[in-house]
N, CA, C and O atoms as CSV, one atom per row, in Angstrom:
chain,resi,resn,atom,element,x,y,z
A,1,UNK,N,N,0.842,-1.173,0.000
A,1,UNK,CA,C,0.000,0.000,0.000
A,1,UNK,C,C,0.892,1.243,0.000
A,1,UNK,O,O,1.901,1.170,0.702
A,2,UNK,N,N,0.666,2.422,-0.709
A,2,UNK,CA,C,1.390,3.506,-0.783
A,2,UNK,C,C,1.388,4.007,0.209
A,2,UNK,O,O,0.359,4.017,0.886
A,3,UNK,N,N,2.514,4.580,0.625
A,3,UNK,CA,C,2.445,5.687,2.206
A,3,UNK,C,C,1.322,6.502,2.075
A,3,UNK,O,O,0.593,6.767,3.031
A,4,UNK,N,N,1.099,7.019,0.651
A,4,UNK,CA,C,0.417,8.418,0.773
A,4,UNK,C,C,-1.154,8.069,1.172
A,4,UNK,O,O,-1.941,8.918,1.590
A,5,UNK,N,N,-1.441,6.815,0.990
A,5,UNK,CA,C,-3.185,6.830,0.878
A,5,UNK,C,C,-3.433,7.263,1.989
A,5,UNK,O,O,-2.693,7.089,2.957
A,6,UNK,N,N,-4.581,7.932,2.014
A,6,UNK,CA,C,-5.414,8.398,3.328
A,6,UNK,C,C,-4.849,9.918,3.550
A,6,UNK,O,O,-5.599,10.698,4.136
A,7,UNK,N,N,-3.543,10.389,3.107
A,7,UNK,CA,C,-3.063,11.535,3.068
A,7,UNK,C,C,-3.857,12.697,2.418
A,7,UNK,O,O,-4.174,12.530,1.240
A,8,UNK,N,N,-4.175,13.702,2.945
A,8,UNK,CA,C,-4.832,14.886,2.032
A,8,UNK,C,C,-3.884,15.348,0.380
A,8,UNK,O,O,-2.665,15.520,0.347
A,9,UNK,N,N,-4.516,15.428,-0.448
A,9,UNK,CA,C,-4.109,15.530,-1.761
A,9,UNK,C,C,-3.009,16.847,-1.525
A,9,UNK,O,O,-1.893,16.984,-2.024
A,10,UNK,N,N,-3.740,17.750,-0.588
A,10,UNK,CA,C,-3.402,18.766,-0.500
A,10,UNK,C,C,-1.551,19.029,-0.190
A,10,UNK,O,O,-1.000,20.048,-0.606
A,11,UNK,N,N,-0.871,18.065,0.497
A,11,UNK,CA,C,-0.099,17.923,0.547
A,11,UNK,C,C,1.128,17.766,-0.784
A,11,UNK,O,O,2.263,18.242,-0.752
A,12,UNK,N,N,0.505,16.949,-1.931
A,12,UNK,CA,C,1.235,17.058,-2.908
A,12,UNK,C,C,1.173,17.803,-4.122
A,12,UNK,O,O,1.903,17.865,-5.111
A,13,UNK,N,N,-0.111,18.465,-3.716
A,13,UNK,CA,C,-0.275,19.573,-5.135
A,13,UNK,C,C,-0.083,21.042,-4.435
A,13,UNK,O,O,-0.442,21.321,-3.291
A,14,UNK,N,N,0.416,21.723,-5.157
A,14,UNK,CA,C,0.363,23.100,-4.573
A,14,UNK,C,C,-1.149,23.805,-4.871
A,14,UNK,O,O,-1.897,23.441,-5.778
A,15,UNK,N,N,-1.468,25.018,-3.800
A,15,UNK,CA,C,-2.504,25.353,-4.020
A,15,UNK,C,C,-2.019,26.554,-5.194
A,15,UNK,O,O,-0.840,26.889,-5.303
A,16,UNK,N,N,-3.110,27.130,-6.032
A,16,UNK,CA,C,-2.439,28.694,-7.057
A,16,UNK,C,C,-1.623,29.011,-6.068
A,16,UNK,O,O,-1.729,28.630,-4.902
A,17,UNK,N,N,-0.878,29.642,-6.473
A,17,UNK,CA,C,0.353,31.288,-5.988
A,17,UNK,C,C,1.029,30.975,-4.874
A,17,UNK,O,O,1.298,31.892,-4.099
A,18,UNK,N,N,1.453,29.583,-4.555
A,18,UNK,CA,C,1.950,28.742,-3.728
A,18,UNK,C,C,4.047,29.317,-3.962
A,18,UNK,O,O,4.698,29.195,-4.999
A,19,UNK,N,N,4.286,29.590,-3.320
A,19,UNK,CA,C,5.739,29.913,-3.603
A,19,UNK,C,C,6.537,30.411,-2.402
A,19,UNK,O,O,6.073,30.870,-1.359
A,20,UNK,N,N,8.257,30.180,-2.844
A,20,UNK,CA,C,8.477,30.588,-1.541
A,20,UNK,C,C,9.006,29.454,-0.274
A,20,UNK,O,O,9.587,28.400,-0.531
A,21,UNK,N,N,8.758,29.798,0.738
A,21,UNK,CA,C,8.850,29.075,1.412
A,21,UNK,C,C,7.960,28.083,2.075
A,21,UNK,O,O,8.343,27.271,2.918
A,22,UNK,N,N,6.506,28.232,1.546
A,22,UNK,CA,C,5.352,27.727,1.845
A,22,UNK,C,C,5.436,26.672,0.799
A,22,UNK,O,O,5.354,25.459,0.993
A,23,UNK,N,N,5.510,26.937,0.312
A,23,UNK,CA,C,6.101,25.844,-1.073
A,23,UNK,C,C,7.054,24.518,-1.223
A,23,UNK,O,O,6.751,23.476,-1.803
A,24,UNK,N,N,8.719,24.931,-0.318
A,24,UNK,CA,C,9.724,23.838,-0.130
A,24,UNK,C,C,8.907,23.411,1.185
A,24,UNK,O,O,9.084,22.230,1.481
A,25,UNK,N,N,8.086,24.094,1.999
A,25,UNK,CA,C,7.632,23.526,3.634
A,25,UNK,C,C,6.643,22.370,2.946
A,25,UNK,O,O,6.856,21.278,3.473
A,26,UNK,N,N,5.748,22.325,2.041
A,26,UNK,CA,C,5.234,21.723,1.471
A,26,UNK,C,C,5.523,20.290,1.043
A,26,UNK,O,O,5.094,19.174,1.334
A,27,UNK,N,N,6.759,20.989,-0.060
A,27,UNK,CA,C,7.272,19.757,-0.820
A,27,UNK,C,C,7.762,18.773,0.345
A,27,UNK,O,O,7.205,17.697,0.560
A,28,UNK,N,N,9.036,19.323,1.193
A,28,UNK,CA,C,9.289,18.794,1.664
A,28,UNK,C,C,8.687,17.724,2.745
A,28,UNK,O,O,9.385,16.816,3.196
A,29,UNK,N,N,7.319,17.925,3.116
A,29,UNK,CA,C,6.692,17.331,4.012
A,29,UNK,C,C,6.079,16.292,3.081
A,29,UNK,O,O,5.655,15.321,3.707
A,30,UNK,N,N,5.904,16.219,1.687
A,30,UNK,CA,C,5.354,15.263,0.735
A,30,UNK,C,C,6.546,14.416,0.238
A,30,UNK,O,O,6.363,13.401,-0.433
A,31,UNK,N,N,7.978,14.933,0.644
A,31,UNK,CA,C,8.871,14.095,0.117
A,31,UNK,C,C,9.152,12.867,1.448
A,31,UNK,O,O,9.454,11.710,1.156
A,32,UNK,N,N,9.027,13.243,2.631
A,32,UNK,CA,C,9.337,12.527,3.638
A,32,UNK,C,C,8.405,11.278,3.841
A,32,UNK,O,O,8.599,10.234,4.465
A,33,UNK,N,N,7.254,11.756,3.060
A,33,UNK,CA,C,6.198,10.757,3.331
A,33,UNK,C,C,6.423,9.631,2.321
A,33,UNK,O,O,6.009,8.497,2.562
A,34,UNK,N,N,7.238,10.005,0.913
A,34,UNK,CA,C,7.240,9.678,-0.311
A,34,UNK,C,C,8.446,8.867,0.053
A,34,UNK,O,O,8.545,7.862,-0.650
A,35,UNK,N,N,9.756,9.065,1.293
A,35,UNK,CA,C,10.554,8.676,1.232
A,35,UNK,C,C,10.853,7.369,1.398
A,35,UNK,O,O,11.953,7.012,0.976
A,36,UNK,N,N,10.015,6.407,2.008
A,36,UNK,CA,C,9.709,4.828,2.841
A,36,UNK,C,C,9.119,4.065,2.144
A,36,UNK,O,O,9.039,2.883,2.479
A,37,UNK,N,N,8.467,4.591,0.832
A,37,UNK,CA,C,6.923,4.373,0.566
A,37,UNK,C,C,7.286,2.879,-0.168
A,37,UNK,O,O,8.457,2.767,-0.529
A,38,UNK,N,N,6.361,1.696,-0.424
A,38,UNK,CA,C,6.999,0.755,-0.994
A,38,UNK,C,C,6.800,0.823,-2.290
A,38,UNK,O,O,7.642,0.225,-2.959
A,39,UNK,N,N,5.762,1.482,-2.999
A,39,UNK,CA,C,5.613,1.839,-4.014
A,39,UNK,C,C,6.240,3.118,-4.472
A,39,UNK,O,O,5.564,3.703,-5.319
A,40,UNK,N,N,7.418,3.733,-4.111
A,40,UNK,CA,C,8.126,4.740,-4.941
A,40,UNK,C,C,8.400,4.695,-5.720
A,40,UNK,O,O,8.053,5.690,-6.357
A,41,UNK,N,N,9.321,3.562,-6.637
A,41,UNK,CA,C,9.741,3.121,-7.972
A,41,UNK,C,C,8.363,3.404,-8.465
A,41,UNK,O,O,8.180,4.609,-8.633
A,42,UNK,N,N,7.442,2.725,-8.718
A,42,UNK,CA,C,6.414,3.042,-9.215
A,42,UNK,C,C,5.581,4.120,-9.755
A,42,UNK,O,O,5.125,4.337,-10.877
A,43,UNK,N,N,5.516,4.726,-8.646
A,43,UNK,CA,C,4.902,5.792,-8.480
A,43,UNK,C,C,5.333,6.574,-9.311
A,43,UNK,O,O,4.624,7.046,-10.199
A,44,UNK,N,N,7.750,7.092,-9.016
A,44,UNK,CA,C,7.967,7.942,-10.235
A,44,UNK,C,C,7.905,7.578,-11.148
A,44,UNK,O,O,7.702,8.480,-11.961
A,45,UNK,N,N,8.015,5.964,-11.868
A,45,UNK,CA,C,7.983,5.840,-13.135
A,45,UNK,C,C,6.874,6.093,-13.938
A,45,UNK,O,O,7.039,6.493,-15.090
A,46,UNK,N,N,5.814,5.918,-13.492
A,46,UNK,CA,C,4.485,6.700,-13.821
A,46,UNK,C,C,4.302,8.004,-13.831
A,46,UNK,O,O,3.207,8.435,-14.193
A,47,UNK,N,N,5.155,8.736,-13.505
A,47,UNK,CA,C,4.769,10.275,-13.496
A,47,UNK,C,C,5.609,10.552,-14.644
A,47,UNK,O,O,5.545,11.437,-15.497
A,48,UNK,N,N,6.494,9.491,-14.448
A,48,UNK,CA,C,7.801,10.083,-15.826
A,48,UNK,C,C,7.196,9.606,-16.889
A,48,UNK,O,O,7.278,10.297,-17.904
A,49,UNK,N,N,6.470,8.380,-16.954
A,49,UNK,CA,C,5.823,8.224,-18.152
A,49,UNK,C,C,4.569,8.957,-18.508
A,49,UNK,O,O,4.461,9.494,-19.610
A,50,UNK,N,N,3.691,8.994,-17.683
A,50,UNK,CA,C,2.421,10.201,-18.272
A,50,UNK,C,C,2.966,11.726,-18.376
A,50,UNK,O,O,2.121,12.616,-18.474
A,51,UNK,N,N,4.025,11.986,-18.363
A,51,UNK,CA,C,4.505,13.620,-17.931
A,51,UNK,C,C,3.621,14.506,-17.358
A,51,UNK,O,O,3.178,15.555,-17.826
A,52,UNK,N,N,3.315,13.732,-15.807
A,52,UNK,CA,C,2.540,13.937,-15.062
A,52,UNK,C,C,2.727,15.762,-14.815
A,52,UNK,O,O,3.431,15.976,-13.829
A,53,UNK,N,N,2.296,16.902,-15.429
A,53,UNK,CA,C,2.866,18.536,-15.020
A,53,UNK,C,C,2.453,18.609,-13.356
A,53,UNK,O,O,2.488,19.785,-12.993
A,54,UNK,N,N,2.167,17.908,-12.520
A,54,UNK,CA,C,1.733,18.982,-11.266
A,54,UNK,C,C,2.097,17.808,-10.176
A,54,UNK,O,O,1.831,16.630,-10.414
A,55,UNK,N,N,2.645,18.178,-9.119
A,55,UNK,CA,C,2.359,17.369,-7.754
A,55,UNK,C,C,3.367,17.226,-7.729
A,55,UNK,O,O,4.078,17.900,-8.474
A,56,UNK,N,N,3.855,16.390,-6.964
A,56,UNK,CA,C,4.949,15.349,-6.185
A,56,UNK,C,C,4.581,13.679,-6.690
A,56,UNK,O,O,3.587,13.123,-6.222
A,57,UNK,N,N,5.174,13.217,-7.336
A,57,UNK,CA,C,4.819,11.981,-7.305
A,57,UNK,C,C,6.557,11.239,-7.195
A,57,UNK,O,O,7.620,11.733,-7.571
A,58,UNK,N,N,6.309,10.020,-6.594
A,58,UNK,CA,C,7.618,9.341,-6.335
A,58,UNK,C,C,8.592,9.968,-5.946
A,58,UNK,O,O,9.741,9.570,-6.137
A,59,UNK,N,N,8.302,11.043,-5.340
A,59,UNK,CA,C,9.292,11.937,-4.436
A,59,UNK,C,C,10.119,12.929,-5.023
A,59,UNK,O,O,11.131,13.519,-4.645
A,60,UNK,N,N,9.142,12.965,-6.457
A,60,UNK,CA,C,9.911,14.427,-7.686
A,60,UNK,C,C,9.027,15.392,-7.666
A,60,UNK,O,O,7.867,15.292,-8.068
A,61,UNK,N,N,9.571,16.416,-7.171
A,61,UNK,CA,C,8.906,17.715,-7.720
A,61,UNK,C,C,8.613,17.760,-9.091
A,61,UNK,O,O,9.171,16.971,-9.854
A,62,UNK,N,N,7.633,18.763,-9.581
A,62,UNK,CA,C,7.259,19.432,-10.427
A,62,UNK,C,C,8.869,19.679,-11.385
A,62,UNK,O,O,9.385,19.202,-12.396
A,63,UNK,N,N,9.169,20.589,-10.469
A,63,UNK,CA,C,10.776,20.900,-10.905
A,63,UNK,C,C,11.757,19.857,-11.515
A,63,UNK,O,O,12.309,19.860,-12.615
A,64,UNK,N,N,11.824,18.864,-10.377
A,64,UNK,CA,C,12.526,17.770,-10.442
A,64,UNK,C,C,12.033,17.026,-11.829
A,64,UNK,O,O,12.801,17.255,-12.763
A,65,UNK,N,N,11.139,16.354,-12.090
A,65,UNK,CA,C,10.840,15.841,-13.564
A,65,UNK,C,C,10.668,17.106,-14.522
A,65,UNK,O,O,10.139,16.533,-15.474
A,66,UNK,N,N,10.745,18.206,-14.838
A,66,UNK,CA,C,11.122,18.733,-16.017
A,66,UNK,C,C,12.960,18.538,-16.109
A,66,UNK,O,O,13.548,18.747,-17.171
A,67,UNK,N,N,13.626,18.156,-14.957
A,67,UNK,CA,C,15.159,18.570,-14.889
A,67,UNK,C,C,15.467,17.176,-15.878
A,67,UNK,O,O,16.253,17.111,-16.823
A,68,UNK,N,N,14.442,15.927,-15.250
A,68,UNK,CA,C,14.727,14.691,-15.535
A,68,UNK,C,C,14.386,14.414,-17.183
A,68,UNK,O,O,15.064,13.602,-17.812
A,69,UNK,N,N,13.458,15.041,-17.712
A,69,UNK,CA,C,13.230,15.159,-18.784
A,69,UNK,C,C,13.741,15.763,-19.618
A,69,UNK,O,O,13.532,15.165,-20.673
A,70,UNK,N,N,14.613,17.088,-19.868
A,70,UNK,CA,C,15.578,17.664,-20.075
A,70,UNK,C,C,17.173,16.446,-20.386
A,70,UNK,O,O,17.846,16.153,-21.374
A,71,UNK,N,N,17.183,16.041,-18.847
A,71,UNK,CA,C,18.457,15.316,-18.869
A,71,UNK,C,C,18.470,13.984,-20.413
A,71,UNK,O,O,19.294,13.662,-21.269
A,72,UNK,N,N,17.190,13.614,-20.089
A,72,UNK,CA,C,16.604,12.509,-20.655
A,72,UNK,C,C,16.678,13.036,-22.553
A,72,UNK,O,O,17.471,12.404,-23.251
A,73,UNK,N,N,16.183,13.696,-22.945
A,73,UNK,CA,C,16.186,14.373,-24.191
A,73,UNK,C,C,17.719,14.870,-24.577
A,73,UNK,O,O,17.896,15.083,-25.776
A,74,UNK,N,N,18.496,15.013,-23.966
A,74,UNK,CA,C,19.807,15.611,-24.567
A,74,UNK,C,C,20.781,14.643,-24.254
A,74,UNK,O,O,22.001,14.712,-24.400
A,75,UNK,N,N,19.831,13.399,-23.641
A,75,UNK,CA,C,21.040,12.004,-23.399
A,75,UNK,C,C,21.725,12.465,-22.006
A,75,UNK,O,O,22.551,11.625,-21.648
A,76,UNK,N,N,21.643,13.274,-21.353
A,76,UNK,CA,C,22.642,13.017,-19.966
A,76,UNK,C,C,22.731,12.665,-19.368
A,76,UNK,O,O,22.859,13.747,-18.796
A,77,UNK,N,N,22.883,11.697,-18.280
A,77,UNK,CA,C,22.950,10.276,-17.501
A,77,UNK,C,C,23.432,11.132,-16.095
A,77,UNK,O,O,24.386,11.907,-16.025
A,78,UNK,N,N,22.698,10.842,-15.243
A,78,UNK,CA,C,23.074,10.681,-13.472
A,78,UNK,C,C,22.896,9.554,-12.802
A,78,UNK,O,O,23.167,9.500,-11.603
């Protein structure tokens, strides 16, 4: 079962005009939950495959999968 079920959505989507420090207080509280989870593999590979634009999924920001997608398109390997 995913860590997140039963969790408010609210946690991994930002609300509008969300920025700042209300924002990493956010993420970060959706990454900790994301961090144990047994379904993480999962979870990001599905976000990387639908190019999921919004939330936290598998413990990637918003941010984080455009970086990964980028990397991914110009071939760069981490």
């Amino acid at each position: 079962m995913a860590a997140c079920r039963g969790v408010a959505s609210s946690v991994f989507f930002s609300p509008d005009g969300e920025r700042g420090r209300a924002r990493a207080r956010r993420e970060a509280n959706a990454r900790q939950i994301c961090e144990d989870c047994p379904v993480l593999a999962q979870c990001r590979d599905h976000a990387l495959t639908a190019d999921e634009p919004y939330g936290i999924w598998g413990g990637m920001t918003e941010a984080d999968r455009r970086r990964h997608a980028r990397r991914t398109r110009t071939g760069e390997r981490r």
